[in-house]
Structures are given as C-alpha cells and as structure tokens.
C-alpha positions in Angstrom: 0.0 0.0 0.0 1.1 3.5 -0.8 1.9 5.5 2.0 1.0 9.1 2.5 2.5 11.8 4.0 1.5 12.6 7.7 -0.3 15.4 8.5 1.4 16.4 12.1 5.1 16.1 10.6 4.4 17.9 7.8 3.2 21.0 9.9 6.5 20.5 11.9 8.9 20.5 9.5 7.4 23.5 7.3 7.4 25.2 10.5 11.3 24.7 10.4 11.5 26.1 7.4 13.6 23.7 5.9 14.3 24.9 2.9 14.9 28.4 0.7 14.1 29.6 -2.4 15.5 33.1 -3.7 15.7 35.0 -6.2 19.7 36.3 -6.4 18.3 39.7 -6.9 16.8 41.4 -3.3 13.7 42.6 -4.1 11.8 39.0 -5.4 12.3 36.0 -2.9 10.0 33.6 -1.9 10.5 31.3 0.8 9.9 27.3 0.5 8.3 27.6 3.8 5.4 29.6 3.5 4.6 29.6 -0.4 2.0 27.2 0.2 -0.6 25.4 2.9 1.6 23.6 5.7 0.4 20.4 3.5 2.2 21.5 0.7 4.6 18.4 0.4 3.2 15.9 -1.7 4.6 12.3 -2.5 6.7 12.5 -5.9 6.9 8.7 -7.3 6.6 6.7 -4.4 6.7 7.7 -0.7 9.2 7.0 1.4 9.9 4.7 4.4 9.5 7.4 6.9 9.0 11.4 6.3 9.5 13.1 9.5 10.2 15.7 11.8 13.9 14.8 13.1 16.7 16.6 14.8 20.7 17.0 15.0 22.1 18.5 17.5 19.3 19.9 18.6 18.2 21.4 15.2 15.1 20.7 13.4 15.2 19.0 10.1 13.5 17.1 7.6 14.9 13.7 7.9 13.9 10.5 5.6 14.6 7.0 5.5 14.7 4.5 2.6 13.9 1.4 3.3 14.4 -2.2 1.1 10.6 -3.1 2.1 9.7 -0.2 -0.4 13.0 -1.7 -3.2 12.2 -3.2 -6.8 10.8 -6.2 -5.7 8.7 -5.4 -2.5 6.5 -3.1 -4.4 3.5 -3.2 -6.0 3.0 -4.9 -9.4 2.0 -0.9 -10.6 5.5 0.3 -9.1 7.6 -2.5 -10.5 9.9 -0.1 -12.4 13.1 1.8 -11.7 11.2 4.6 -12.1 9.5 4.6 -8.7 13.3 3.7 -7.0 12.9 7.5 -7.0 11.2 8.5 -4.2 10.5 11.8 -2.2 8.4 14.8 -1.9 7.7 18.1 -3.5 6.2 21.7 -3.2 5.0 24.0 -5.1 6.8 27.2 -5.5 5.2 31.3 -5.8 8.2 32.8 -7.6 8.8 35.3 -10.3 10.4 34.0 -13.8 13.9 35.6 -13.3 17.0 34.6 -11.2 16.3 31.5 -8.6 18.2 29.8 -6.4 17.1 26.5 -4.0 19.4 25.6 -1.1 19.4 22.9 1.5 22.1 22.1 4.3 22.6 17.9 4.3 24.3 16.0 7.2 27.2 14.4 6.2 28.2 11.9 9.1 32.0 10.9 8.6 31.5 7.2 7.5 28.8 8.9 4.8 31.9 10.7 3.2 33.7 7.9 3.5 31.5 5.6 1.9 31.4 3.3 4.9 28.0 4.0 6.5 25.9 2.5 3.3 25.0 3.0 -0.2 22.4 5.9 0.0 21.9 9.1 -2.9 19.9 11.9 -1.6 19.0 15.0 -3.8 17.6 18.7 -4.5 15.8 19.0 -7.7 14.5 22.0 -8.9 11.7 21.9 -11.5 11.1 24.7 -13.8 7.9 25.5 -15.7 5.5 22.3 -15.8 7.7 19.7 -16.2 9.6 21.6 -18.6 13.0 21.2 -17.1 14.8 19.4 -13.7 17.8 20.3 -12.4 19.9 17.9 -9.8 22.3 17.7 -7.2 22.7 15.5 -4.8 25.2 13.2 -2.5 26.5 9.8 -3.0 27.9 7.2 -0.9 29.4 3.9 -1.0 28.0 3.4 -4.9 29.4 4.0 -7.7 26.6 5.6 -9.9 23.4 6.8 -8.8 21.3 3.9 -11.1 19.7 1.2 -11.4 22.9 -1.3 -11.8 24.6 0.4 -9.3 27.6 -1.4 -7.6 29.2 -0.8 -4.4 32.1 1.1 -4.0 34.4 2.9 -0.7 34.0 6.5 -1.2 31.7 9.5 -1.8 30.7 11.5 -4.7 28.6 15.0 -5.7 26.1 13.9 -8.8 24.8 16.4 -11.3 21.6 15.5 -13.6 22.3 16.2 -17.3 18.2 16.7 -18.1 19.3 16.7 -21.8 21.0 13.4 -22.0 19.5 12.0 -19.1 22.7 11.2 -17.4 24.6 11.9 -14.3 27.9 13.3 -14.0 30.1 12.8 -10.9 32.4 15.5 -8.1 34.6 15.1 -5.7 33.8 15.3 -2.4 37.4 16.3 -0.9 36.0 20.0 0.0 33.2 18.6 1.8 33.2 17.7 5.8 31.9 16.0 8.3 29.0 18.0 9.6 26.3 20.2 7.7 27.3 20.7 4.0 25.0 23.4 1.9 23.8 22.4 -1.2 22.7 25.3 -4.1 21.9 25.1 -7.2 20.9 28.4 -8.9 20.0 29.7 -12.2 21.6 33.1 -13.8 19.0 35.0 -16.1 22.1 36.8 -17.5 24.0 34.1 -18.6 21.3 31.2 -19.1 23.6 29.1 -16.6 22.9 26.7 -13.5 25.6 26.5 -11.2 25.7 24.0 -8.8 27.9 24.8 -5.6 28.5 22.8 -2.2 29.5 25.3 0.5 29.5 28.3 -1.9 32.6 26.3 -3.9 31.2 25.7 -7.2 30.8 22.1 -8.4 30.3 23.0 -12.5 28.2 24.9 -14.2 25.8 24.1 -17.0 25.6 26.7 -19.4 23.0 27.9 -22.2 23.3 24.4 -24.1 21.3 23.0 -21.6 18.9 25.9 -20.7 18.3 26.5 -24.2 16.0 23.7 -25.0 14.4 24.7 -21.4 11.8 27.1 -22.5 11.0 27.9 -18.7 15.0 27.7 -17.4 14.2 30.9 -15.5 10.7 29.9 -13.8 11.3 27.9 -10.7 7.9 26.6 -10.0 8.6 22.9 -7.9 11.0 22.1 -5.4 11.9 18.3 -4.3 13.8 16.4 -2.2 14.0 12.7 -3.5 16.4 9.9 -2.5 17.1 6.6 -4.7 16.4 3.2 -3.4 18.6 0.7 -4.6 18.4 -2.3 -2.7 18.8 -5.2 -4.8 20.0 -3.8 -7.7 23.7 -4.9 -8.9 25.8 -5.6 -6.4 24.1 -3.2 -3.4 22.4 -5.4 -0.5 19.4 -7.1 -0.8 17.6 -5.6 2.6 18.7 -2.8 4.7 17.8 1.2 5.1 19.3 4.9 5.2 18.5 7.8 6.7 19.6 10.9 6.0 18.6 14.8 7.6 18.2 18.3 5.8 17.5 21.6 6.8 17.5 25.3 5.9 20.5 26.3 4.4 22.4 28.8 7.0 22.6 32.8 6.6 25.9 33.5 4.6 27.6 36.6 6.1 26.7 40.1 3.8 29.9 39.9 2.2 28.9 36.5 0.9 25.2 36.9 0.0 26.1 37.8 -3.6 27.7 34.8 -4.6 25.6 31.9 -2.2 22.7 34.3 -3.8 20.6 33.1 -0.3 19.3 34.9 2.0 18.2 33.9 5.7 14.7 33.7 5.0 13.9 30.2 6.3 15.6 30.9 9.6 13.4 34.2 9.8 10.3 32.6 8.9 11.2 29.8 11.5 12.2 32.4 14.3 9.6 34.1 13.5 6.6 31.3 13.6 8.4 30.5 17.1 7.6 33.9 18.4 4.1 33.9 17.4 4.0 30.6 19.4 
C-alpha cells in the first residue's frame, strides 16, 4: 500500500522552514516555507519509508529513511519499475520568472563521506515550468553511480543530472566535511547558466546548451527532495535502510550573500513562527 505523508510532521517540519528559495536579486524571494498550505509536500513517485520531523544537534530537520521493504521487488506490481526507485516529496513554488536559487544544508556523518556508512543518494531537484525542465544535485555514498545497476564502492561523490541526455555526471567530495554541507543550485537569467555549488565552492556549471531547450530555465515553480532506493540492484544489498537529515541552508555573512545568492529567509520565517508561538 502506498503511504502518504503525515499530517502532524508535515506541519513541523514546514514550521522549520527547511528549505529556501530566492531569487539572487533582493527585491523577489520567496520562501519554501510559507509559499503554500503547511500540507504543501506531496509524494513525488513513491513515498518514502518514513517522512518526518527529526533533529541533530538539537536542530530541526526534515529527515527520511529508505527502506528495502519499499525496493524493486517489494513493491506493488504498478511500481515494479526503476522509475519509482525514485522517491520523495515536492512543493510548489510562488516565484517570479527571473533569477532563482534552492538551497538545503545535508548532514554528512564521517562514515557517509567515507562511503562506509551504506549506499544511500539523496537530492535537490529543482523543477522549472510544468515539467519543462529538472535540475539535480545530490550526494553519493558507498555506490558507484546513482542507477539502477549500481555497484558498491568505498567513497563518496557529488552527482549532477544532465536533463538533456539523461545522465549523471560525478564530483569530488574532498571540499566537503563531516557535519552540515549546503547544497545550491541556482539559475543566472544573464548568462542562461545553472551552477551548482556545495558550500558556496562551485561544483560546474551548466551553461545555455542546456537551458536552451528549457523554455522555462528561469521559472522555478517545484521544489523536491527525493532519494534513490537501490536495494537489490547490482551488487548493493538485498535488505537494509538509510537515513539521511536536511534543513534550511544557514545565513551567509553580507559579504557572501552575492555569490551563495541566499538569503536567511527560512531561519526568519522559523524564528519568527516560534515567536508567534
């Protein structure tokens, strides 16, 4: 049976203001947090094992689990495709066609980075238009692609999605640490470009051969957070689960805020719902 999201720990975590949307330019932002209902997050493929409220160290985040009961083979016969080994949440987005960025902070635990901990990939996508366009970041660990024949492997990686070839290309991690790593991936209306940046270090950049055939590269309009289940594909186990916990991206100091092109807007909006409380 499909699960659906639960009411309670929806409220929670939009209260937290997880994550940010914003326009590089000042004067149009829009916040993840408040742009719709507080049951904006909807399943996207297949829901996952567990969609939460959690915390690290203290801190309020949006933690999920994958779980081999919802793998390849443990599904439905209507899910029986690598298709739904894709599975998360989304929201809808109030922005203004222009410069947009989406950020979200992702603990990294030190066997994570090391690839010890267990196969797991975890992503931002940002979707542009209606379904006109996706662009992808995300983390990898202990497997060597992010697909369906993935094997295992010791290490860690960054992937970007290619939505015109429909293929992944793959960073190193070697800038990254143990401990909260922000993820942003951002679009620039003057150059047609995504860039795609870990801790304001940019990872690459594509540039106006991809947002070219995107009619609506410059209209934000879905945010989602999806991870990949993989258990019994290729060489990764057979049962097993992964959690993993994001969160608003932190406030870059003023001299920064140009080039993260974030502002603190979730951390406002979730002060300021506290207060109000």
């Amino acid at each position: 049976m499909k699960k659906t999201i639960n009411g309670i720990s929806a409220a929670l975590i939009l209260g937290a203001g997880l994550f940010v949307a914003q326009s590089v330019k000042a004067d149009t932002t829009f916040s993840l947090s408040d742009s719709v209902p507080s049951d904006g997050w909807n399943v996207d493929r297949y829901a996952q094992a567990s969609f939460a409220e959690g915390s690290v160290g203290g801190q309020n985040t949006y933690e999920s689990t994958i779980s081999s009961a919802d793998s390849l083979n443990n599904r439905p016969a209507p899910y029986q495709s690598t298709f739904y080994n894709t599975q998360g949440y989304s929201r809808s987005v109030a922005g203004t066609p222009g410069n947009w960025s989406l950020s979200g902070s992702l603990y990294v635990t030190s066997d994570m980075l090391a690839g010890t901990y267990a196969p797991l990939s975890t992503e931002l996508w940002a979707e542009t238009g209606n379904n006109s366009g996706y662009y992808i970041m995300g983390f990898l660990s202990g497997m060597s692609a992010r697909s369906f024949g993935a094997t295992a492997t010791v290490g860690s990686q960054v992937g970007v999605f290619d939505d015109t070839t429909g293929l992944w290309s793959y960073f190193s991690t070697a800038a990254m640490s143990a401990g909260w790593n922000t993820f942003n991936i951002s679009y620039n209306s003057s150059t047609a470009s995504v860039n795609y940046s870990v801790d304001n270090n940019v990872v690459t950049t594509q540039g106006s051969t991809i947002t070219s055939q995107d009619p609506s590269a410059n209209n934000l309009t879905t945010a989602l957070v999806e991870s990949y289940n993989f258990y019994g594909n290729g060489s990764a186990p057979a049962t097993g689960s992964y959690t993993v916990n994001w969160q608003a991206a932190p406030v870059p100091e003023p001299t920064t805020m140009a080039l993260a092109g974030l502002g603190g807007l979730a951390s406002l909006v979730f002060l300021h719902r506290r207060r109000k409380n």
